[in-house]
N, CA, C and O atoms as CSV, one atom per row, in Angstrom:
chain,resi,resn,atom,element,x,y,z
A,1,UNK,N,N,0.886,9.625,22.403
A,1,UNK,CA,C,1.696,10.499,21.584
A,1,UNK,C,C,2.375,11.539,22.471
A,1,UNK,O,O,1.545,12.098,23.188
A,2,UNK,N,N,3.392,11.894,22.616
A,2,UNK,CA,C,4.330,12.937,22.805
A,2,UNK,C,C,4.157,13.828,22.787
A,2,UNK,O,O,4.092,13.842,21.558
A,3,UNK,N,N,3.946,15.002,23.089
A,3,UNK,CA,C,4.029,16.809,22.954
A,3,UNK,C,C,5.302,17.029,22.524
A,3,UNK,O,O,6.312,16.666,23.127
A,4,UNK,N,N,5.269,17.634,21.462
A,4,UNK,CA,C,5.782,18.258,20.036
A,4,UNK,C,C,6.628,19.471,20.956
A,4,UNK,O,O,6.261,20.040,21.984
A,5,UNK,N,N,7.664,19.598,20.313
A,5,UNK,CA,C,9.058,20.653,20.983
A,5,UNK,C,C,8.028,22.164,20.321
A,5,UNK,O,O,7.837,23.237,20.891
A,6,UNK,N,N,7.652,21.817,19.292
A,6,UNK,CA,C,6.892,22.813,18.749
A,6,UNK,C,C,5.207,22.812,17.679
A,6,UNK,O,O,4.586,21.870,17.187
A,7,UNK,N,N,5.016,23.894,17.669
A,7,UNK,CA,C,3.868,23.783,16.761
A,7,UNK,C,C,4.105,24.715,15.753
A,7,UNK,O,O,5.002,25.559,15.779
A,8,UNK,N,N,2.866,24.466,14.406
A,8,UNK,CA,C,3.205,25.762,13.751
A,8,UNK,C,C,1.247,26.035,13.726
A,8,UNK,O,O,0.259,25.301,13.760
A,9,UNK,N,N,1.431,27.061,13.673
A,9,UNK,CA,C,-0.345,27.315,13.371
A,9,UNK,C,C,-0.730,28.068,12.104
A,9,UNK,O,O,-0.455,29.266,12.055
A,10,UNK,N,N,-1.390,27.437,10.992
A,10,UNK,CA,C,-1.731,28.117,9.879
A,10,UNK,C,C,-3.185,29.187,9.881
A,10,UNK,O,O,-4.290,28.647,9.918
A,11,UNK,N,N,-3.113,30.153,9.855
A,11,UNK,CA,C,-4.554,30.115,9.745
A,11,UNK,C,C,-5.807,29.700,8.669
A,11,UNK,O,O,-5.281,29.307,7.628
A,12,UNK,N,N,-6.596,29.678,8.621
A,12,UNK,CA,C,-7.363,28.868,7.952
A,12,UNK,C,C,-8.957,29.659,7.824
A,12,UNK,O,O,-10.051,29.259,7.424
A,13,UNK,N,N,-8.493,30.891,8.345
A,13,UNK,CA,C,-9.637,32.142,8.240
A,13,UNK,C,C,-10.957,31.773,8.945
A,13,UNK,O,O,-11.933,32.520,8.873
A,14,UNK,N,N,-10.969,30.988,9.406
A,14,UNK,CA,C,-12.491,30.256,10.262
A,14,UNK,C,C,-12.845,31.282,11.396
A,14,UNK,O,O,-12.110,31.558,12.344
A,15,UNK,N,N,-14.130,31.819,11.139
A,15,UNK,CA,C,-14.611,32.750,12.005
A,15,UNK,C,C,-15.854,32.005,12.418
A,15,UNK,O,O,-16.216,30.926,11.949
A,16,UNK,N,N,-16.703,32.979,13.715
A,16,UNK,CA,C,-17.790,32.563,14.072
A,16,UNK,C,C,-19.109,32.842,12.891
A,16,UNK,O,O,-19.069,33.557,11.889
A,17,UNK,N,N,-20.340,31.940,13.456
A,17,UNK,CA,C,-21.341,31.892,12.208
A,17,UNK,C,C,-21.717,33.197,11.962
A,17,UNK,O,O,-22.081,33.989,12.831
A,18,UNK,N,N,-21.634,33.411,10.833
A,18,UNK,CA,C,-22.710,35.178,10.124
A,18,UNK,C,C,-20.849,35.842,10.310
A,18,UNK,O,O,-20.816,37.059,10.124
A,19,UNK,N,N,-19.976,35.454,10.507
A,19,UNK,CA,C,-18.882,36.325,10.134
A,19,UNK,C,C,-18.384,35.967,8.778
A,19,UNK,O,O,-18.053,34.782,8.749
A,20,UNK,N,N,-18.178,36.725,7.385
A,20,UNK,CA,C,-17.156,36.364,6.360
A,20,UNK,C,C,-15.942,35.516,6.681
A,20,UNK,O,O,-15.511,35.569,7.833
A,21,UNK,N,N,-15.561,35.021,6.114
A,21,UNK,CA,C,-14.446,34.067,6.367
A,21,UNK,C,C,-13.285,35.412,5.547
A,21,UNK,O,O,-13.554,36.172,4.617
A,22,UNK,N,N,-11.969,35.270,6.359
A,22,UNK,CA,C,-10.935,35.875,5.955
A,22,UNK,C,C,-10.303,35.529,4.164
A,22,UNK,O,O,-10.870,35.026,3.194
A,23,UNK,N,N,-9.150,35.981,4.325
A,23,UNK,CA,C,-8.716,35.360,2.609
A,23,UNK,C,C,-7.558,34.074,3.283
A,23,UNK,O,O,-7.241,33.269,2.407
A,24,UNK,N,N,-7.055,33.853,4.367
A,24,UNK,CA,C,-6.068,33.007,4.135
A,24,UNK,C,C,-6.337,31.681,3.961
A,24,UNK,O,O,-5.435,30.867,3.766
A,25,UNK,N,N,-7.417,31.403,4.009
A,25,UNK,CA,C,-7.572,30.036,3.437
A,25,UNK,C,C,-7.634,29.627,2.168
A,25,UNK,O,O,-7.294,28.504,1.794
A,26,UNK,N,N,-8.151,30.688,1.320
A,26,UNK,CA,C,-8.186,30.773,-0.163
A,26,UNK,C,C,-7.166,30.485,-0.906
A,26,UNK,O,O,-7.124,29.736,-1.882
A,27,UNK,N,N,-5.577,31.665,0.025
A,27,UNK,CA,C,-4.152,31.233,-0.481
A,27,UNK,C,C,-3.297,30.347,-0.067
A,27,UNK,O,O,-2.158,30.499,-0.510
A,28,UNK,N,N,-3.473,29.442,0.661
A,28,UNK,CA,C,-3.044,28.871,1.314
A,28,UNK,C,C,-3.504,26.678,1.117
A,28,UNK,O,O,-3.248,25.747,1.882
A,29,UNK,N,N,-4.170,26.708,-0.146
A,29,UNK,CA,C,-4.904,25.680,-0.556
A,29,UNK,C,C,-3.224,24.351,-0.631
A,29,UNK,O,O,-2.213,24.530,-1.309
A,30,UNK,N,N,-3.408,23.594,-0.039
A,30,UNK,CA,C,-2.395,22.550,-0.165
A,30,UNK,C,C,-1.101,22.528,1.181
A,30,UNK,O,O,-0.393,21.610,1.594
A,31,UNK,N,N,-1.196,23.733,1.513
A,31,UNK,CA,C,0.122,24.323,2.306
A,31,UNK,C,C,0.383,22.965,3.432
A,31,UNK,O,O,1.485,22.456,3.638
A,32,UNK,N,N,-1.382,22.389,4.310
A,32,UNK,CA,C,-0.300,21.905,5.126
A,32,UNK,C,C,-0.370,20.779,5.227
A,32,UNK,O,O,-0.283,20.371,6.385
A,33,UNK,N,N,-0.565,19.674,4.070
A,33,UNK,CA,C,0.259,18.910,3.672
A,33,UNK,C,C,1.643,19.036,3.001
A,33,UNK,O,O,2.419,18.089,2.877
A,34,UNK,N,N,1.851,20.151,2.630
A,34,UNK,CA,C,3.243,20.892,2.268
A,34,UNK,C,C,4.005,20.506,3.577
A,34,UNK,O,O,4.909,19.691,3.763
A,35,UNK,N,N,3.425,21.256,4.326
A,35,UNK,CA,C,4.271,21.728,5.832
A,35,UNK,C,C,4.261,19.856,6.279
A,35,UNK,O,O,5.318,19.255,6.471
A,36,UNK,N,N,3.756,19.607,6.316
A,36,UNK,CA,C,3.511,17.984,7.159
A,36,UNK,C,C,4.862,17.017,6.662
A,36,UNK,O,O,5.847,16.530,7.217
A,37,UNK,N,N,4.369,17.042,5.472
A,37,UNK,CA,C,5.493,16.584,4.954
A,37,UNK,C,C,6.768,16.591,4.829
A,37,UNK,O,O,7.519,15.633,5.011
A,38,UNK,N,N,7.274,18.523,4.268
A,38,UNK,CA,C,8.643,18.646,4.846
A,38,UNK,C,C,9.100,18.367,6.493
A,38,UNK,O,O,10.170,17.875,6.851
A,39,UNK,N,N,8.044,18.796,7.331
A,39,UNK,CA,C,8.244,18.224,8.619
A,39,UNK,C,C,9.040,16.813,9.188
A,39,UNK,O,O,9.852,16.671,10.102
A,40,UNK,N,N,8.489,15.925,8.314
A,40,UNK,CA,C,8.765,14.348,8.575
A,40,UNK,C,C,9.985,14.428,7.531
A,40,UNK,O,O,10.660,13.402,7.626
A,41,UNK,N,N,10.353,15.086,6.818
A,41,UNK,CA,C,11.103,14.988,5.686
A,41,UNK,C,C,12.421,15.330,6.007
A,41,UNK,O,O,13.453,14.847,5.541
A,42,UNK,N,N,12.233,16.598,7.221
A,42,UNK,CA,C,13.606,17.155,7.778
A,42,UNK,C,C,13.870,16.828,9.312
A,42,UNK,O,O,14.674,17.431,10.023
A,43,UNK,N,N,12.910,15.581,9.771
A,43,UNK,CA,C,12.756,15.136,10.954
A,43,UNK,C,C,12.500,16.042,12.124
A,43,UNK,O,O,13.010,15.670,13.181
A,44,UNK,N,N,12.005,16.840,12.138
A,44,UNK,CA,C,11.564,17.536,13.207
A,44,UNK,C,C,10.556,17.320,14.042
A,44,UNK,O,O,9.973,16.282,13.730
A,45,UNK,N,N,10.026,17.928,15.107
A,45,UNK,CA,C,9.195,17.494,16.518
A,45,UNK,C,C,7.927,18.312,16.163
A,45,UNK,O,O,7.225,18.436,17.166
A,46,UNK,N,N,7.414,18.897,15.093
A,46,UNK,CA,C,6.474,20.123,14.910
A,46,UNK,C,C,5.471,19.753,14.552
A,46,UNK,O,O,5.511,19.199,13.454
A,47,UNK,N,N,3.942,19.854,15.305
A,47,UNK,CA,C,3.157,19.323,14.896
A,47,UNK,C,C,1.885,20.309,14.179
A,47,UNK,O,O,1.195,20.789,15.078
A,48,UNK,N,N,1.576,20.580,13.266
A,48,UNK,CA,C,0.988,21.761,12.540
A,48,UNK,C,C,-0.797,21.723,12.724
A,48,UNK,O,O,-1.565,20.767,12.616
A,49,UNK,N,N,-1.027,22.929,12.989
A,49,UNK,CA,C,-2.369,23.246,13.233
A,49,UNK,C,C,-3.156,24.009,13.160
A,49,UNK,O,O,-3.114,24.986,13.907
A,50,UNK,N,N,-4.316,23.828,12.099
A,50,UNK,CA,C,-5.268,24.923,11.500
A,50,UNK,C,C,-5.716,25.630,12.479
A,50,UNK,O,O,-5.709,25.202,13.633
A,51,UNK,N,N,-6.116,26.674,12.187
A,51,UNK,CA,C,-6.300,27.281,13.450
A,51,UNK,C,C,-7.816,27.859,12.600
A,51,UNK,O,O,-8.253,27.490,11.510
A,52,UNK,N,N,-8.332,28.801,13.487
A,52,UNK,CA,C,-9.546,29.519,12.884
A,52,UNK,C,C,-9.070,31.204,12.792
A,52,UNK,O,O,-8.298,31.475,13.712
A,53,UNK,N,N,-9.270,31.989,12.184
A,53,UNK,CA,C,-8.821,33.012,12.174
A,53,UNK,C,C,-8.131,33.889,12.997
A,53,UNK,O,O,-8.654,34.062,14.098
A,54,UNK,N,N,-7.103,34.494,12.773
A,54,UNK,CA,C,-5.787,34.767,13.886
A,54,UNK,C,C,-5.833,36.777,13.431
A,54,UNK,O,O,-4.845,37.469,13.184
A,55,UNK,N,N,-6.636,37.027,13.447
A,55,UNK,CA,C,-6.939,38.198,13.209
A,55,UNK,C,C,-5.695,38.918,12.674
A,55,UNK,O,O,-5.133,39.841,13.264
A,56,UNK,N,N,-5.353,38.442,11.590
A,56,UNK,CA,C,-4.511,39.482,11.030
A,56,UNK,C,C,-4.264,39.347,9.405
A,56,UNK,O,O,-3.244,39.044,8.786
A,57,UNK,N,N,-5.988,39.790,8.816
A,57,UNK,CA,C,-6.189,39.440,7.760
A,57,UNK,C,C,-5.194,40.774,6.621
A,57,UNK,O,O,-5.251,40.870,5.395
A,58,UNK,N,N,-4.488,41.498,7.458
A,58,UNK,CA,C,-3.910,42.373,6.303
A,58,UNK,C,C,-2.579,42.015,6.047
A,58,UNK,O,O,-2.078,42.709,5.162
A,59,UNK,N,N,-1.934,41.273,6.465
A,59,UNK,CA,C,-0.651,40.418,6.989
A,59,UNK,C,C,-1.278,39.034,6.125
A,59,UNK,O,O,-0.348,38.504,5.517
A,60,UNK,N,N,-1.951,38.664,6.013
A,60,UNK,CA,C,-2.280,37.217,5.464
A,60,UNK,C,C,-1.880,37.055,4.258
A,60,UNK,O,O,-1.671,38.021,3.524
A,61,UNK,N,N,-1.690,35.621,3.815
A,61,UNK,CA,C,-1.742,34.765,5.022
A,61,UNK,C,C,-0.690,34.758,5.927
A,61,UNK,O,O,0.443,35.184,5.700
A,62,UNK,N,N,-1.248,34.077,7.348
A,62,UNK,CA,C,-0.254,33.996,8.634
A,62,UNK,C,C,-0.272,32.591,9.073
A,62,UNK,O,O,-1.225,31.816,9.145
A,63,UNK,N,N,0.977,32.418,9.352
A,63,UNK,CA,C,1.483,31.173,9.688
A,63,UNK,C,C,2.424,31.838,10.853
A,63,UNK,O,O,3.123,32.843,10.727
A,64,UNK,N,N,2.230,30.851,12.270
A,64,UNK,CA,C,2.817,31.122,13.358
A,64,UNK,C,C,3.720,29.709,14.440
A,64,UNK,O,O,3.376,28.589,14.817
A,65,UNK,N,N,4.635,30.327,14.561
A,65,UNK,CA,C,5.529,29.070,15.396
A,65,UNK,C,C,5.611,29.612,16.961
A,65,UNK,O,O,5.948,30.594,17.622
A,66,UNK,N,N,5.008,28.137,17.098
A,66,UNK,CA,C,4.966,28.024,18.777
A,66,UNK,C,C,5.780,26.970,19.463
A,66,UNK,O,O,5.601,25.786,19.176
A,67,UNK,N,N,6.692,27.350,20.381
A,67,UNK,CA,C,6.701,28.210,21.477
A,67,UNK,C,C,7.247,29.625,21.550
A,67,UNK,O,O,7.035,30.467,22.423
A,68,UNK,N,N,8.265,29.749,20.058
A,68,UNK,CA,C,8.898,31.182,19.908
A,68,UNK,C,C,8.040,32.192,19.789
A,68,UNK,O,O,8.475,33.336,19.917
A,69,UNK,N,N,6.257,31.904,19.444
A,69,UNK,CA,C,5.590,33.269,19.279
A,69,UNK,C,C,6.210,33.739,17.930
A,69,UNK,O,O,5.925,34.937,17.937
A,70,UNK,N,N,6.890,33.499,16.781
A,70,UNK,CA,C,7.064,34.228,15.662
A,70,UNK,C,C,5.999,33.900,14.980
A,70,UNK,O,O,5.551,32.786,14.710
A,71,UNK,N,N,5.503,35.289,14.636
A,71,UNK,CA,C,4.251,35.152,13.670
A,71,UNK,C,C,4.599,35.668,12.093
A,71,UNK,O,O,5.133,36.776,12.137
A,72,UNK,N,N,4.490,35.319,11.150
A,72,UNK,CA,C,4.934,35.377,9.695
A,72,UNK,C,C,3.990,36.099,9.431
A,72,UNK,O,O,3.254,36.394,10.373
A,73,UNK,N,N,3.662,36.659,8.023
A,73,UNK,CA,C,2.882,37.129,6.867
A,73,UNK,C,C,3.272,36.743,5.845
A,73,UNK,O,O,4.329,36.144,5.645
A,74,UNK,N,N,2.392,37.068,5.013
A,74,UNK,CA,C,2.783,36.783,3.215
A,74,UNK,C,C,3.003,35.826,3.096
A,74,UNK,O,O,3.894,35.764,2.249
A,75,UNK,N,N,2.601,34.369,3.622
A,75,UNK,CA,C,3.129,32.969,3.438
A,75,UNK,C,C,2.453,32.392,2.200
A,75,UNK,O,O,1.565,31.544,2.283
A,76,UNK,N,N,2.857,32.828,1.178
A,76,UNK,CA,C,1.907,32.240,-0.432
A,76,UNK,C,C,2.635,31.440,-1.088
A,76,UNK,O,O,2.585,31.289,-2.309
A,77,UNK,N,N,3.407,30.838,-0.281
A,77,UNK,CA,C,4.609,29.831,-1.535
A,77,UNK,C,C,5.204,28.809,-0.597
A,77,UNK,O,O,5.454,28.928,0.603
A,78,UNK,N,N,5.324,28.090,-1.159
A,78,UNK,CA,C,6.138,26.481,-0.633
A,78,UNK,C,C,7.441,27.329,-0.103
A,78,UNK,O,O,7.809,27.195,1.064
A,79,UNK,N,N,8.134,28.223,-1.028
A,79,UNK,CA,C,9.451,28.856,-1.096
A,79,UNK,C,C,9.152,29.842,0.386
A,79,UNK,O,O,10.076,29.909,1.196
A,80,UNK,N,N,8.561,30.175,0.519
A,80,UNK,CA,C,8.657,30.693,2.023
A,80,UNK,C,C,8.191,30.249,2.968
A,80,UNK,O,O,7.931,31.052,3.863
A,81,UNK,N,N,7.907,28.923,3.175
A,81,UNK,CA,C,7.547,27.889,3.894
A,81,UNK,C,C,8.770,27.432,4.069
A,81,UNK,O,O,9.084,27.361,5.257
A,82,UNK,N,N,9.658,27.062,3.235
A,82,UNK,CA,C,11.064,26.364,3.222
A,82,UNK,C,C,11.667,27.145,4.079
A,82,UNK,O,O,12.175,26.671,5.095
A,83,UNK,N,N,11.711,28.800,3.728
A,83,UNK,CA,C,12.512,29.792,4.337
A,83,UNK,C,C,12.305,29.696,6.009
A,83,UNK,O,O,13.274,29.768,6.764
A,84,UNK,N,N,10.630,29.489,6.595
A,84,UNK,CA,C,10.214,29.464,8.059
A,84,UNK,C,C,10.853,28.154,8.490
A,84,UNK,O,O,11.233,28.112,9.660
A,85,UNK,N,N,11.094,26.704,7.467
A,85,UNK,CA,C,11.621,25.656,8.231
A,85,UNK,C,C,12.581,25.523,8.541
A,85,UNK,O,O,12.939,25.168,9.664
A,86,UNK,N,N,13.484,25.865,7.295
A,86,UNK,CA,C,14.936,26.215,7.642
A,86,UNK,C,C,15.125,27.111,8.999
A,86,UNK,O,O,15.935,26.916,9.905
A,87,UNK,N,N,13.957,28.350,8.858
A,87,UNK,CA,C,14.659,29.338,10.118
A,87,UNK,C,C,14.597,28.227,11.569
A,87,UNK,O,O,15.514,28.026,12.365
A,88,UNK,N,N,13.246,27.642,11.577
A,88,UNK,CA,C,13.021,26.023,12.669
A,88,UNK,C,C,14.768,25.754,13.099
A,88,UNK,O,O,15.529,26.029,14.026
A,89,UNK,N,N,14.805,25.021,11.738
A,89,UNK,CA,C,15.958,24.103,12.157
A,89,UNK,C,C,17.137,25.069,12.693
A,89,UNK,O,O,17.867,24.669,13.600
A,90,UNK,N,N,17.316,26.385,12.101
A,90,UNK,CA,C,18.383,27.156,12.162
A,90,UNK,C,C,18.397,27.940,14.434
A,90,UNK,O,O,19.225,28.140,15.323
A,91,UNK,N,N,17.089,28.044,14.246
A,91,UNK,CA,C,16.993,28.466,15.616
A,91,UNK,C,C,16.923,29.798,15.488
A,91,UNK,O,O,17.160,30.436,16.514
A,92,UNK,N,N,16.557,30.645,14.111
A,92,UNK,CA,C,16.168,31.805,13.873
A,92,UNK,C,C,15.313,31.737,12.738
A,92,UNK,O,O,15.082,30.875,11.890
A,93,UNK,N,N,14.818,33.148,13.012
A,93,UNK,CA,C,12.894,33.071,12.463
A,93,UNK,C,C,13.554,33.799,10.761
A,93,UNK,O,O,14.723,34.160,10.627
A,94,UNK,N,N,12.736,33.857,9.889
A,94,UNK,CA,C,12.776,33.808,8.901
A,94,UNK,C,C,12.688,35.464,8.810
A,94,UNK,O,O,11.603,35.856,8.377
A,95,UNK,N,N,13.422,36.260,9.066
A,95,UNK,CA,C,13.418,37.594,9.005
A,95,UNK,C,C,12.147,38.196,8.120
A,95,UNK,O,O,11.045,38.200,8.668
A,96,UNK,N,N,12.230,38.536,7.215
A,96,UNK,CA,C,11.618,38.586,5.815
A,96,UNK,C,C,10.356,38.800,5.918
A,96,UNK,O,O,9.632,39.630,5.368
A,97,UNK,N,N,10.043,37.579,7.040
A,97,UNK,CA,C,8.492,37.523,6.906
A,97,UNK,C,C,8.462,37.477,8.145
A,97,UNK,O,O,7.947,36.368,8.287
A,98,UNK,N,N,8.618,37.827,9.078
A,98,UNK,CA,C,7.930,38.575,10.695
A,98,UNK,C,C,6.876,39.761,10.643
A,98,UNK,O,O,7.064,40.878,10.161
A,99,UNK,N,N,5.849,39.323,11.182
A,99,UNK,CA,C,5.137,40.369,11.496
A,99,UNK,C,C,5.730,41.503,12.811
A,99,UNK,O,O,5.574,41.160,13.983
A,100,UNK,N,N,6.302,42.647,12.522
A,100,UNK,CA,C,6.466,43.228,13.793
A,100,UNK,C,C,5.767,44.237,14.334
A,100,UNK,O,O,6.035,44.634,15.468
C-alpha cells in the first residue's frame, strides 16, 4: 500500500488505564465511516485514523489533518466534516473550525 498525501486523525478519547476516557468519542459515534467513505467518494489520498486522546477535551471533539497540522474543534456533524473535506480538496482549512 502507498503512503497517503494525507491523514486525518479523529480522536477517539482513549487514555491510559485508571484515566476517564474524554467526551469525543461519545460525539463522534459513526463519524469515521462517514469520513471513509466521503473520502473514496471524492477520490482523495487520505487515510483516517483513530487516534487515542489528543488532549484537547475543551475543543472536542477534534479532528486533525496531517501534513497541514490543522487541528479542528466542534466536529459534531457530517455538515462540518463536509466543510473540513471540501477545505482538503480546496487547499484551505475550514476556517470556522480551527483551533487557534
Amino acid at each position: 500500500m502507498a503512503i497517503p498525501e494525507q491523514q486525518i486523525l479523529v480522536c477517539q478519547s482513549f487514555r491510559t488505564k485508571g484515566d476517564p476516557k474524554g467526551i469525543c468519542h461519545k460525539q463522534t459515534d459513526g463519524f469515521l465511516q462517514y469520513i471513509e467513505e466521503e473520502i473514496l467518494d471524492r477520490g482523495l489520498d487520505v487515510q483516517v485514523i483513530a487516534t487515542g486522546c489528543l488532549k484537547q477535551c475543551e475543543n472536542g471533539p477534534v479532528l486533525v489533518v496531517q501534513p497541514q497540522n490543522w487541528w479542528f474543534k466542534g466536529v459534531t456533524s457530517t455538515g462540518i466534516i463536509d466543510a473540513i473535506l471540501d477545505g482538503i480538496e480546496d487547499g484551505e482549512p475550514a476556517a470556522d473550525y480551527l483551533i487557534e
